[in-house]
N, CA, C and O atoms as CSV, one atom per row, in Angstrom:
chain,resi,resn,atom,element,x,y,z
A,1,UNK,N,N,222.707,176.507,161.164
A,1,UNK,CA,C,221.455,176.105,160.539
A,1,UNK,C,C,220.446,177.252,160.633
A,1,UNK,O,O,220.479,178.107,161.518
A,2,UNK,N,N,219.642,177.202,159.747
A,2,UNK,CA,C,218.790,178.534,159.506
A,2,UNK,C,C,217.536,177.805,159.927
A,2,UNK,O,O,217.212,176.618,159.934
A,3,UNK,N,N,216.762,179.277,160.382
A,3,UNK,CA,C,215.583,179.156,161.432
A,3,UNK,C,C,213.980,178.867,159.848
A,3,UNK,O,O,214.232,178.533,158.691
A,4,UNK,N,N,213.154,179.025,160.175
A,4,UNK,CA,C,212.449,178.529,159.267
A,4,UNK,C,C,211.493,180.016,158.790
A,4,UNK,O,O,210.783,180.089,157.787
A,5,UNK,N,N,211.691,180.994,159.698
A,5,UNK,CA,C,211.452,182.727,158.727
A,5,UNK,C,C,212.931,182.888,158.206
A,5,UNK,O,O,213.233,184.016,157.816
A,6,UNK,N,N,213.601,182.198,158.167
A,6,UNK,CA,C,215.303,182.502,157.264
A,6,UNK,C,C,215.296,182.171,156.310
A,6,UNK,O,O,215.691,182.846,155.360
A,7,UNK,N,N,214.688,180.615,156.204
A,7,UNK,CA,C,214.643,179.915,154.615
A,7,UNK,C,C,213.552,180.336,153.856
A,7,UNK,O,O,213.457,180.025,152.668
A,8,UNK,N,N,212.473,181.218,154.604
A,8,UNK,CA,C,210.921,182.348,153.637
A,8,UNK,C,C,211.462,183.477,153.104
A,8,UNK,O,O,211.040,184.115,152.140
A,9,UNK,N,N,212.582,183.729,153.895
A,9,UNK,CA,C,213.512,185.418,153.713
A,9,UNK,C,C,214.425,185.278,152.527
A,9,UNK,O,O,214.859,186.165,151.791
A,10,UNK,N,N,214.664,183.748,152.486
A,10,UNK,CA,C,215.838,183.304,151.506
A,10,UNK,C,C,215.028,183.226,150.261
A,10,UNK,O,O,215.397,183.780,149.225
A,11,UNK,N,N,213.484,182.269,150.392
A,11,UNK,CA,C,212.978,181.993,149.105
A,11,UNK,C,C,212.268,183.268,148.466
A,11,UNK,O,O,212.105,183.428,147.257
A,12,UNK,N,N,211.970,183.926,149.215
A,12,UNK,CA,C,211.416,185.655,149.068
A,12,UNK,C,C,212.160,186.399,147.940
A,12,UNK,O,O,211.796,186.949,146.901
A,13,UNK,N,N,213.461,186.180,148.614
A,13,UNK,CA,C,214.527,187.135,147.649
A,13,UNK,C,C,214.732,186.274,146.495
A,13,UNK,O,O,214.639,187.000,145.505
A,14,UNK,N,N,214.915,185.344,146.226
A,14,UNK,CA,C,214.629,184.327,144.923
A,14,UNK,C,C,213.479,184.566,144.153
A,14,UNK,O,O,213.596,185.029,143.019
A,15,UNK,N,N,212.314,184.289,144.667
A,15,UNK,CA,C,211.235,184.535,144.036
A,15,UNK,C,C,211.435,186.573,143.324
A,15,UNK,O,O,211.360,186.856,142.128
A,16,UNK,N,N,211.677,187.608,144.450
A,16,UNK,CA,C,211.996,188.706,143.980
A,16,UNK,C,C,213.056,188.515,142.665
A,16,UNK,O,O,212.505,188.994,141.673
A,17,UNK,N,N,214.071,188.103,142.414
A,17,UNK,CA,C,214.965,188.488,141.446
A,17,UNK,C,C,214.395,187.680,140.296
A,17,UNK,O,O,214.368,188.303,139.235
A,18,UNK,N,N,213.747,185.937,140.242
A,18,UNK,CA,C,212.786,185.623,139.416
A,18,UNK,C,C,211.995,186.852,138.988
A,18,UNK,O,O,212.704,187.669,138.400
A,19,UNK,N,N,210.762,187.195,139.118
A,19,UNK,CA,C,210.303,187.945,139.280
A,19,UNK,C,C,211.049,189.104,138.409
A,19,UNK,O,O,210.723,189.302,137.238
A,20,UNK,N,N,212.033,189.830,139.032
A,20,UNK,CA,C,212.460,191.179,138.427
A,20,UNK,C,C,213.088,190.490,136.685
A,20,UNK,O,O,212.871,191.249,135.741
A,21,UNK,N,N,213.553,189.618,136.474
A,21,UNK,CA,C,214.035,188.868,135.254
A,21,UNK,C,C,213.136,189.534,134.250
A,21,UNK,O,O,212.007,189.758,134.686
A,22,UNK,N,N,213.413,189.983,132.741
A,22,UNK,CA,C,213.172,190.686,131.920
A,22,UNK,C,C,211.898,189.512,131.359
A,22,UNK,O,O,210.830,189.947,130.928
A,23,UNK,N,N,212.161,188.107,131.431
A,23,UNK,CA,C,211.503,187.678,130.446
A,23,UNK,C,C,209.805,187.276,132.145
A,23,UNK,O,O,208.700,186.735,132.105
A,24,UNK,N,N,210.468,187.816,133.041
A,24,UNK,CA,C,209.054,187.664,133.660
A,24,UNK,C,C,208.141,188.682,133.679
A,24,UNK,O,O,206.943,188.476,133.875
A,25,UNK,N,N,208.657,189.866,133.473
A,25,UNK,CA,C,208.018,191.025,133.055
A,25,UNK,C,C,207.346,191.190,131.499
A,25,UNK,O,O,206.453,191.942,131.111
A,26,UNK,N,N,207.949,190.424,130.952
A,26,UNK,CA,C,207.433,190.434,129.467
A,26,UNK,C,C,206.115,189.139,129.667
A,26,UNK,O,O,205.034,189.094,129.080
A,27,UNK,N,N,206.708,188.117,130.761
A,27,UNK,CA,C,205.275,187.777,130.647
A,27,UNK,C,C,204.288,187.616,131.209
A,27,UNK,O,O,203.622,186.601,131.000
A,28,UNK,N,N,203.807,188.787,132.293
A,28,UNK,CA,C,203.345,189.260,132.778
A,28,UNK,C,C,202.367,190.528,132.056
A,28,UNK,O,O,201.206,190.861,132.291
A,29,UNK,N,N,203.210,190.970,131.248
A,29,UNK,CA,C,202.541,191.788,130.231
A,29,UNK,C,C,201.989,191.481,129.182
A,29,UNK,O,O,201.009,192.115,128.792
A,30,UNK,N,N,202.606,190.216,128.349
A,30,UNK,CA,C,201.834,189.472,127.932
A,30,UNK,C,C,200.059,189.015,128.640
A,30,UNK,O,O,199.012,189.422,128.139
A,31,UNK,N,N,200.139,188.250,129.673
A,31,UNK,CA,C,199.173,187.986,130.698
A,31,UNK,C,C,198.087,189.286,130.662
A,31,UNK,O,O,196.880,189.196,130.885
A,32,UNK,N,N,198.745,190.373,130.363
A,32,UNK,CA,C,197.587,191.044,130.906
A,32,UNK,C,C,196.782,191.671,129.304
A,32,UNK,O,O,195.758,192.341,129.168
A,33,UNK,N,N,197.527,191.243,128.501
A,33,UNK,CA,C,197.453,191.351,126.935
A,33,UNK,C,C,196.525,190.360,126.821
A,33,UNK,O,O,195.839,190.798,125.897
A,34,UNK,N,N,196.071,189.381,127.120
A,34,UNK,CA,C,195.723,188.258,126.661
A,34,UNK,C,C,194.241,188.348,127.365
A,34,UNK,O,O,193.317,187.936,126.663
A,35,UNK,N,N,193.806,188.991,129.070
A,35,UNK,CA,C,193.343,189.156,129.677
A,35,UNK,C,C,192.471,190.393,128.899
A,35,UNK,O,O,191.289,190.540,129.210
A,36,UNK,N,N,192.926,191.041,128.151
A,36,UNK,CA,C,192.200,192.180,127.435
A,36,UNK,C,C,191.713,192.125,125.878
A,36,UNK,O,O,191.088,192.841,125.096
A,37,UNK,N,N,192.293,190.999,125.884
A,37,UNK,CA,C,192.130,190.999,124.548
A,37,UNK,C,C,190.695,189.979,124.090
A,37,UNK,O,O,190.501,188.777,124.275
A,38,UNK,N,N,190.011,190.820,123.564
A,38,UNK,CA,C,188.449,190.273,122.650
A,38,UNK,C,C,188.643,189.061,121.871
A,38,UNK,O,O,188.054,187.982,121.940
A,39,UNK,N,N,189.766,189.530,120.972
A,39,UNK,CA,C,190.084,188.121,119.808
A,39,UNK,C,C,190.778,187.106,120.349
A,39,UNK,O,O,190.691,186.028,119.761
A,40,UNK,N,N,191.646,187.182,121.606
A,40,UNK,CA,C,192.245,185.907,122.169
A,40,UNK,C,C,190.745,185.397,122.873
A,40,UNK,O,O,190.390,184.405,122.238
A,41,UNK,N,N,190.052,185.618,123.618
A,41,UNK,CA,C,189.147,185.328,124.149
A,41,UNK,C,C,188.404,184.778,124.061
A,41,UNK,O,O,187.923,184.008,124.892
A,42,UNK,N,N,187.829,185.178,122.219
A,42,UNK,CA,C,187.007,184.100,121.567
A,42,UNK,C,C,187.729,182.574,121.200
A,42,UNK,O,O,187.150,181.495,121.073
A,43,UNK,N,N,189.050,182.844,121.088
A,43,UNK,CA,C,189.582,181.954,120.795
A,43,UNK,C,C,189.842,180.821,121.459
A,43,UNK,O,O,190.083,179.717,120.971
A,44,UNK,N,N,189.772,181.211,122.901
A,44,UNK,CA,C,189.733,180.581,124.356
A,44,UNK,C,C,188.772,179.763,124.102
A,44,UNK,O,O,189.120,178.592,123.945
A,45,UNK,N,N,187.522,180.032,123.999
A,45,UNK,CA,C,186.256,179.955,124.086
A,45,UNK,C,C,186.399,179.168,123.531
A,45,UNK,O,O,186.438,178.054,124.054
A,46,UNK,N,N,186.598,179.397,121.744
A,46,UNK,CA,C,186.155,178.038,120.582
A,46,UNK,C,C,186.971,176.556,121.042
A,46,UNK,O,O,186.565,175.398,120.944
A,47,UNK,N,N,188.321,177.105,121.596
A,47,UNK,CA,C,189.264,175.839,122.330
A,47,UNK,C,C,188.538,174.949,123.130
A,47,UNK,O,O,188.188,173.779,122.974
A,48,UNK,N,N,188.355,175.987,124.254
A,48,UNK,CA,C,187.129,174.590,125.334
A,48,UNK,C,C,186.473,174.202,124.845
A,48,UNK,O,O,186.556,172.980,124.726
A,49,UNK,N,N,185.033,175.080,124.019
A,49,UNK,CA,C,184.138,174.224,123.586
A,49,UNK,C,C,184.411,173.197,122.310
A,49,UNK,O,O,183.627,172.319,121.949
A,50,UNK,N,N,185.576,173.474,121.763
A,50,UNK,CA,C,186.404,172.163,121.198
A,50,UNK,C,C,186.628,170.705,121.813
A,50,UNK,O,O,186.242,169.589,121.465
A,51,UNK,N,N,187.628,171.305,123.165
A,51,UNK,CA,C,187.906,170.611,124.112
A,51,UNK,C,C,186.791,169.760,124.856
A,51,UNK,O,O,186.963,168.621,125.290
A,52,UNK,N,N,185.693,170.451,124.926
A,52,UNK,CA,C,184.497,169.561,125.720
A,52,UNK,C,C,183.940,168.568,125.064
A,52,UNK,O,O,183.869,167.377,125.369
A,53,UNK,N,N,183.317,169.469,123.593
A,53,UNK,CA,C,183.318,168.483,123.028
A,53,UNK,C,C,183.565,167.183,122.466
A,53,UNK,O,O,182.769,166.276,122.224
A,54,UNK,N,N,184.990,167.263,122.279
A,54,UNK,CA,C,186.263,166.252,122.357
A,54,UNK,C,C,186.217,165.009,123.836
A,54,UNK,O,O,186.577,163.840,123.693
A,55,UNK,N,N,185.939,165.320,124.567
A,55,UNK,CA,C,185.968,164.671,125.760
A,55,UNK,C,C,184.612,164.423,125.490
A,55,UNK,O,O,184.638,163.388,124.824
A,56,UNK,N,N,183.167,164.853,125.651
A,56,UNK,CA,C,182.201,163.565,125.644
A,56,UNK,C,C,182.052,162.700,124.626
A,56,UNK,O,O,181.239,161.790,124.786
A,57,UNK,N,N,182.897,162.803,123.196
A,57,UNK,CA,C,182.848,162.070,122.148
A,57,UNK,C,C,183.789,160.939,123.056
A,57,UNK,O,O,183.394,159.773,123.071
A,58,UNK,N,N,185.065,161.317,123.827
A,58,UNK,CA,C,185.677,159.780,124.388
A,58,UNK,C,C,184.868,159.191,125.437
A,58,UNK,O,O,184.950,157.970,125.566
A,59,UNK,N,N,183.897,160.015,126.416
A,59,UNK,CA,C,183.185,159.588,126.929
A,59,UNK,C,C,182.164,158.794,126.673
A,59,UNK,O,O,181.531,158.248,127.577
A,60,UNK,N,N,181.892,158.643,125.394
A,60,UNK,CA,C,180.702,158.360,125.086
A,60,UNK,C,C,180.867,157.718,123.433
A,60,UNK,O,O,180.114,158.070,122.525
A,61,UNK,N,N,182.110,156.620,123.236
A,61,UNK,CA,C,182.198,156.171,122.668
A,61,UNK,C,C,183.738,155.798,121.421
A,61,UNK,O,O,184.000,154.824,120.717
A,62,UNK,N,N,184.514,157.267,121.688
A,62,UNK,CA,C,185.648,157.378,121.452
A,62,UNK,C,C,185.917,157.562,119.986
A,62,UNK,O,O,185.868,158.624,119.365
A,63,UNK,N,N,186.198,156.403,119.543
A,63,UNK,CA,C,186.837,156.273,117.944
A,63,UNK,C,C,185.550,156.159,117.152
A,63,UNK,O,O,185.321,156.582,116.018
A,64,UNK,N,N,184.599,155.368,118.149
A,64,UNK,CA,C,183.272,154.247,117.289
A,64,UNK,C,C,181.780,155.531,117.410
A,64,UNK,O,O,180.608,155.469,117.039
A,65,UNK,N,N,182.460,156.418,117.997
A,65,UNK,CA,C,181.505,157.467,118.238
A,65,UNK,C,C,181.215,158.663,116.696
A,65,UNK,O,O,182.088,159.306,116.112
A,66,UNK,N,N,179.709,158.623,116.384
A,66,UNK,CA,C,179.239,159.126,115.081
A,66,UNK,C,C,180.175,160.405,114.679
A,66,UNK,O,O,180.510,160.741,113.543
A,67,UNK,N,N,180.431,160.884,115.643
A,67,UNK,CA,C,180.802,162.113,115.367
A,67,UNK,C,C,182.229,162.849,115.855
A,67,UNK,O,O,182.779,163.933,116.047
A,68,UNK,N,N,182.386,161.407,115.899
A,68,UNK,CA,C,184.847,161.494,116.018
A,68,UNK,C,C,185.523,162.298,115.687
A,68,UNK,O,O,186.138,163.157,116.319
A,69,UNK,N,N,185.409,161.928,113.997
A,69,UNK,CA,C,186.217,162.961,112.744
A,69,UNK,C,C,185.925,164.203,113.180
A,69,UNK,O,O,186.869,164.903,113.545
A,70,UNK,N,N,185.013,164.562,113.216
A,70,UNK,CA,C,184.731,166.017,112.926
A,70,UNK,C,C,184.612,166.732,113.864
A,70,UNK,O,O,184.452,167.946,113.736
A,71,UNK,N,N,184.679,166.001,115.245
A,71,UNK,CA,C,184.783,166.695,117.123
A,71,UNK,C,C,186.439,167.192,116.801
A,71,UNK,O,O,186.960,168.276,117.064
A,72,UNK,N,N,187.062,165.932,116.110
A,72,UNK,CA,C,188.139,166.251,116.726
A,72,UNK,C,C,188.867,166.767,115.706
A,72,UNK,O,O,189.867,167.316,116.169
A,73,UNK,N,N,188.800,166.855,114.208
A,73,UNK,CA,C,188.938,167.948,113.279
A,73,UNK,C,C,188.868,169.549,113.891
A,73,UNK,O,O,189.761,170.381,113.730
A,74,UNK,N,N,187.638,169.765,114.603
A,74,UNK,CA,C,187.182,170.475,115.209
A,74,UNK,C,C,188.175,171.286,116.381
A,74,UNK,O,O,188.343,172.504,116.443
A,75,UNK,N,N,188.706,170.364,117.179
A,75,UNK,CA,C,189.738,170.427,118.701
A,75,UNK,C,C,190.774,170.662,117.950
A,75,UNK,O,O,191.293,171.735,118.258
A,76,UNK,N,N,191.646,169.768,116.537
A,76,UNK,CA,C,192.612,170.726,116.071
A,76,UNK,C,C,192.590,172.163,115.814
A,76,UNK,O,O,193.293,173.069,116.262
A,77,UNK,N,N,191.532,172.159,114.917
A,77,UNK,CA,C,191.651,173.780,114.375
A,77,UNK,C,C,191.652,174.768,115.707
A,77,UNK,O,O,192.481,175.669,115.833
A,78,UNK,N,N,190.797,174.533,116.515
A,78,UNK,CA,C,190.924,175.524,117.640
A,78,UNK,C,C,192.198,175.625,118.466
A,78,UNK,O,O,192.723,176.594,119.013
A,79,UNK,N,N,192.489,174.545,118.409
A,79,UNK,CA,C,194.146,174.747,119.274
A,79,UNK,C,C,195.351,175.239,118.594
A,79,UNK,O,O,196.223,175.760,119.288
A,80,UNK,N,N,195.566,175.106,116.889
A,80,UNK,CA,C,196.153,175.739,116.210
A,80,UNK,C,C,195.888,176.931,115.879
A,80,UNK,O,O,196.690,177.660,115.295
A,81,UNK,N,N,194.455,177.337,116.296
A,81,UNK,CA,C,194.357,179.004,116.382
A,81,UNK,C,C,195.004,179.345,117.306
A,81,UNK,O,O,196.114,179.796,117.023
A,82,UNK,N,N,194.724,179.303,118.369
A,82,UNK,CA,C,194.921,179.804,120.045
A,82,UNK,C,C,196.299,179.839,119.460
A,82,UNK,O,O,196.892,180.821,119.015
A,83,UNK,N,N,196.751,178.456,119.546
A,83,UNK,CA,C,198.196,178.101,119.928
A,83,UNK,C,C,199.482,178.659,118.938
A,83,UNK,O,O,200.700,178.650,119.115
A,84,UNK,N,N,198.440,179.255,117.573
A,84,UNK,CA,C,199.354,180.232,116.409
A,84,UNK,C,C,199.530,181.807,116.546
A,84,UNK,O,O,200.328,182.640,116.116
A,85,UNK,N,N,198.387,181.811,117.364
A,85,UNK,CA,C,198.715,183.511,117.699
A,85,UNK,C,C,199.840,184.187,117.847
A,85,UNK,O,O,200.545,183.383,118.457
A,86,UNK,N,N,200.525,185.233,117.668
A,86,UNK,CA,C,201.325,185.746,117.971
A,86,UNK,C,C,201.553,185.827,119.492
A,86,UNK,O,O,202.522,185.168,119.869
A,87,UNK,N,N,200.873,186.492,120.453
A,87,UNK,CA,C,200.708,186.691,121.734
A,87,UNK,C,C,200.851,185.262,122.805
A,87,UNK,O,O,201.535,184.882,123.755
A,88,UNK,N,N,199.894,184.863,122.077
A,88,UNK,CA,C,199.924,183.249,122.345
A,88,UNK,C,C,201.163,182.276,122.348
A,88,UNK,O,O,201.553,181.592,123.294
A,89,UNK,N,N,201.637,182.355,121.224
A,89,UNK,CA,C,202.816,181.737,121.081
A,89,UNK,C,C,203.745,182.554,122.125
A,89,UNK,O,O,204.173,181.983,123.128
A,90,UNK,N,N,204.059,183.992,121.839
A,90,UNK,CA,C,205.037,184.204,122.236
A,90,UNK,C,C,205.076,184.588,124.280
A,90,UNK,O,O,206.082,184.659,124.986
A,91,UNK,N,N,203.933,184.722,124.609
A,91,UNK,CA,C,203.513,183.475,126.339
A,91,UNK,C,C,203.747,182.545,126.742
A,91,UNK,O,O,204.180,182.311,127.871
A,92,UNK,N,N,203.368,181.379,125.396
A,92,UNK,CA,C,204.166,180.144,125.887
A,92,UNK,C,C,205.512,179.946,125.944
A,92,UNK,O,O,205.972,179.139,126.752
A,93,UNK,N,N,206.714,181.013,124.670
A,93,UNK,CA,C,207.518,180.887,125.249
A,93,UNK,C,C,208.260,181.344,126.141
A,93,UNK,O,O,209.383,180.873,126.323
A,94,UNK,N,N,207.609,182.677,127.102
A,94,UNK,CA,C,208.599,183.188,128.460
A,94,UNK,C,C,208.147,181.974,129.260
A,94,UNK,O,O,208.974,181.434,129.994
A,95,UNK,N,N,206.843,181.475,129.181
A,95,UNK,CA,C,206.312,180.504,130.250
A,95,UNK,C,C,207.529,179.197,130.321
A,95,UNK,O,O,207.943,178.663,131.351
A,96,UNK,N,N,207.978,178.858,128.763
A,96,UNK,CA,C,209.141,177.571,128.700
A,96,UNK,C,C,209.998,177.910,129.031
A,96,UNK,O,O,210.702,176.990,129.447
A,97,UNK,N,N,210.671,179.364,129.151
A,97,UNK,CA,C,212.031,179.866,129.692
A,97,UNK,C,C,211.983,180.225,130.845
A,97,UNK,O,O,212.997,179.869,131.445
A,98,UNK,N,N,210.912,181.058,131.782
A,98,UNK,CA,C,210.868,180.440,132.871
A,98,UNK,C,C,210.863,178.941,133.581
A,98,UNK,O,O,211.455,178.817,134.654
A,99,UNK,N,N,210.289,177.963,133.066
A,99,UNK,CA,C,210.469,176.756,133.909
A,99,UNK,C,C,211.935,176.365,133.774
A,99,UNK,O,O,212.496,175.689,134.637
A,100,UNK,N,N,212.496,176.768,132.762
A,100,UNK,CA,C,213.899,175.873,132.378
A,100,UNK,C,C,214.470,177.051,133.656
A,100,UNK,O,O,215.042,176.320,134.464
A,101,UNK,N,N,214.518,177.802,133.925
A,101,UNK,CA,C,214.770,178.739,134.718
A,101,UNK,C,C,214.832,178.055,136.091
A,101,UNK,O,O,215.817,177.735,136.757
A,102,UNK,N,N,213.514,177.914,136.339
A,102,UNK,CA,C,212.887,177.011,138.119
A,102,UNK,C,C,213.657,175.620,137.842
A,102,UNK,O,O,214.188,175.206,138.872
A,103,UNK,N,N,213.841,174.854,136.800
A,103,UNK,CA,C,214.049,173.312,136.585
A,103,UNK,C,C,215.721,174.037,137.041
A,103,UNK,O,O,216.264,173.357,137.911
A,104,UNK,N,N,216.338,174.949,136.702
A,104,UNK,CA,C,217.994,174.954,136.686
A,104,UNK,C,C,218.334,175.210,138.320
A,104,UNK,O,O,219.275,174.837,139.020
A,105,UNK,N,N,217.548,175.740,138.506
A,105,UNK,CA,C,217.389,176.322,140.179
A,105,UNK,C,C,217.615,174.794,140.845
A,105,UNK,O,O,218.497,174.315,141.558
A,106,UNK,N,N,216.585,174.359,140.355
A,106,UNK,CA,C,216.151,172.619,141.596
A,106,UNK,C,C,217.238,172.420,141.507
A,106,UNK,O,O,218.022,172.519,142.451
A,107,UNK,N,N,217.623,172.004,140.048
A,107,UNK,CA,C,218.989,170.873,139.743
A,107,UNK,C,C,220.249,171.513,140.411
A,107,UNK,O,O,221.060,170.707,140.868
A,108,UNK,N,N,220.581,173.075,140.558
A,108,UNK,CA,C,221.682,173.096,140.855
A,108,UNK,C,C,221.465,172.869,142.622
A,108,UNK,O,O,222.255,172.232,143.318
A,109,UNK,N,N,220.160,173.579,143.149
A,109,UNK,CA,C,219.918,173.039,145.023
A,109,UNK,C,C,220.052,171.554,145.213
A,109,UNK,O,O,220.566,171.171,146.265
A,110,UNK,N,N,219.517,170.363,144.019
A,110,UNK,CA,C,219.422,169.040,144.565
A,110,UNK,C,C,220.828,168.893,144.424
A,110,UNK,O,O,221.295,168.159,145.296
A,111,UNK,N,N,221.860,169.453,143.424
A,111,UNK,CA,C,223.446,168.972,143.316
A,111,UNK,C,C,224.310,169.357,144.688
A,111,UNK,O,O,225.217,168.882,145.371
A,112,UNK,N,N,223.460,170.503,144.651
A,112,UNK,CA,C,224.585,171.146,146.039
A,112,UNK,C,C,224.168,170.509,147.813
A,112,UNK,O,O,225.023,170.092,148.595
A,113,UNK,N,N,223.144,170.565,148.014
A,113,UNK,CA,C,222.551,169.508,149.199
A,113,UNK,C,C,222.333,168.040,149.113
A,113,UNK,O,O,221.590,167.456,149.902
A,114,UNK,N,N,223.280,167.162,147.706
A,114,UNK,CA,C,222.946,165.825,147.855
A,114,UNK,C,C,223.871,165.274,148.877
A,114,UNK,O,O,225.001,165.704,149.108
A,115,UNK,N,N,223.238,164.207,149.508
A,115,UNK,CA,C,223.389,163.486,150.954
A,115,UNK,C,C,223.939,161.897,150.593
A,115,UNK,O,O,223.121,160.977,150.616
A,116,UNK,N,N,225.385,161.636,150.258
A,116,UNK,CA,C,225.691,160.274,149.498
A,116,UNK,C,C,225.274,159.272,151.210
A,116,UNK,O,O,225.982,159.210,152.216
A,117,UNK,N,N,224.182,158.757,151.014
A,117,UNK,CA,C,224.479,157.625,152.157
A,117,UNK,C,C,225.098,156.701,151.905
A,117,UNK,O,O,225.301,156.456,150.715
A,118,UNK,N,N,225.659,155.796,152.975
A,118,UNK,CA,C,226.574,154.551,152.713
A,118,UNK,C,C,225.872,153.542,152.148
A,118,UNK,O,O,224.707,153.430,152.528
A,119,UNK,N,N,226.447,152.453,150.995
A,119,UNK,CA,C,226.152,151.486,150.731
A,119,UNK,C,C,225.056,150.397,151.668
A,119,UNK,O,O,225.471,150.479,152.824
A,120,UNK,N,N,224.265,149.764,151.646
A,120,UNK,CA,C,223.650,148.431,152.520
A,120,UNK,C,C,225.067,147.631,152.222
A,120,UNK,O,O,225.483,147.381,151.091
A,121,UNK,N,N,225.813,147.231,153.626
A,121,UNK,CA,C,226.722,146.102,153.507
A,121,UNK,C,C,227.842,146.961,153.877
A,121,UNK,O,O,228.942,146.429,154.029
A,122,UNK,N,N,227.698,148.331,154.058
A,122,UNK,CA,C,229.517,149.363,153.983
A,122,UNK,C,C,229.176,149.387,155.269
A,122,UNK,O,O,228.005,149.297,155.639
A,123,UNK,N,N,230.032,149.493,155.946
A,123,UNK,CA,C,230.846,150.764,157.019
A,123,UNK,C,C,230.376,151.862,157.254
A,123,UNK,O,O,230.651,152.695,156.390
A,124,UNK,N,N,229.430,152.414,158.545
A,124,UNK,CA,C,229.086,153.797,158.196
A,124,UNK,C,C,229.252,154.579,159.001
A,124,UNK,O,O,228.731,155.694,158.971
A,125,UNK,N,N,230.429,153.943,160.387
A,125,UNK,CA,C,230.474,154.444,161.773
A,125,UNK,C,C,229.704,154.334,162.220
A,125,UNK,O,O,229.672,155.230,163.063
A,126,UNK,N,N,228.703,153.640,162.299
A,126,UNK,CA,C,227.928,153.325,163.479
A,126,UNK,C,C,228.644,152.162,163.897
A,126,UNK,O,O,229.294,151.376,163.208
A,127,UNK,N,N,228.269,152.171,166.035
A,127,UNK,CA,C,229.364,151.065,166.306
A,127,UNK,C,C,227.960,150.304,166.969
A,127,UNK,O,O,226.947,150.879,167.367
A,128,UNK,N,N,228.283,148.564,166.953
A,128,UNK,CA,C,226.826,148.320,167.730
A,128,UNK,C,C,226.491,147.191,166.867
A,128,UNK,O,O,225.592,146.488,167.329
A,129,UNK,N,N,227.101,146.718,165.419
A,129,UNK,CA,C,226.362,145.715,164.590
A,129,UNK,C,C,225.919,146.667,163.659
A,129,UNK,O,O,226.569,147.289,162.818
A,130,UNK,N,N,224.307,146.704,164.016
A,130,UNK,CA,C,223.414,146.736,162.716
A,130,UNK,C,C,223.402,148.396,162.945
A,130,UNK,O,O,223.455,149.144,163.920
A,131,UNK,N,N,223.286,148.572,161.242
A,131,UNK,CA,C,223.321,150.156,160.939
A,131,UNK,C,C,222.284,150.229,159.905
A,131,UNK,O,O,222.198,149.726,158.785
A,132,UNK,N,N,221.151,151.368,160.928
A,132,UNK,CA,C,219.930,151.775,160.163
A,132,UNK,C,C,219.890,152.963,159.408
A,132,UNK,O,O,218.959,153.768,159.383
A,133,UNK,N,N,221.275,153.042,158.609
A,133,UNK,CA,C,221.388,153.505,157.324
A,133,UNK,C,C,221.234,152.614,156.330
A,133,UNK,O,O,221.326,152.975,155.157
């Protein structure tokens, strides 16, 4: 059994080869593209103040609220900017191929460390009656 700086040493070197993966470097560079960039920025901008807007119209009345249509006319167009960009788009997708990445990781650690306990009602070697499995 491994000590608990063994399993930081273990997740270290995981996180390192994550990390060194081509599409984390691409989006990382992306990240810093996006961080520099004037025209993504504004675009940021028009999103939230889309987004805010959007939220005190549900706050403050929702569907029945004067100015619904056009808050949230409003919250589309800005998120189909942001979200059409070239840069933009192509962030979100190292960001989706990384998680499918982390999601394949879990699934294959939860397959390989699953723990079948015995049935309520089986046999589980415990001797004594009752078994607090």
């Amino acid at each position: 059994m491994l000590n608990t700086s063994e399993y930081l040493e273990l997740s270290e070197l995981l996180v390192e080869e994550i990390i060194s993966l081509p599409v984390s470097k691409r989006y990382k560079e992306l990240q810093h593209e996006i961080d520099k960039s004037p025209e993504i920025k504004t675009l940021v901008s028009k999103f939230e103040k889309a987004k805010s807007a959007y939220e005190d119209v549900q706050r403050y009345g929702s569907k029945h609220h004067p100015d619904y249509k056009e808050v949230t006319q409003q919250l589309i167009d800005a998120k189909s900017s942001l979200f059409q960009h070239t840069v933009i788009k192509e962030f979100k997708n190292c960001e989706k191929e990384i998680q499918e990445i982390l999601n394949q990781i879990a699934v294959y650690m939860e397959n390989s460390i699953k723990v079948d306990y015995p049935k309520k009602g089986s046999s589980c070697g415990c001797s004594g009656g009752s078994c607090s499995h």
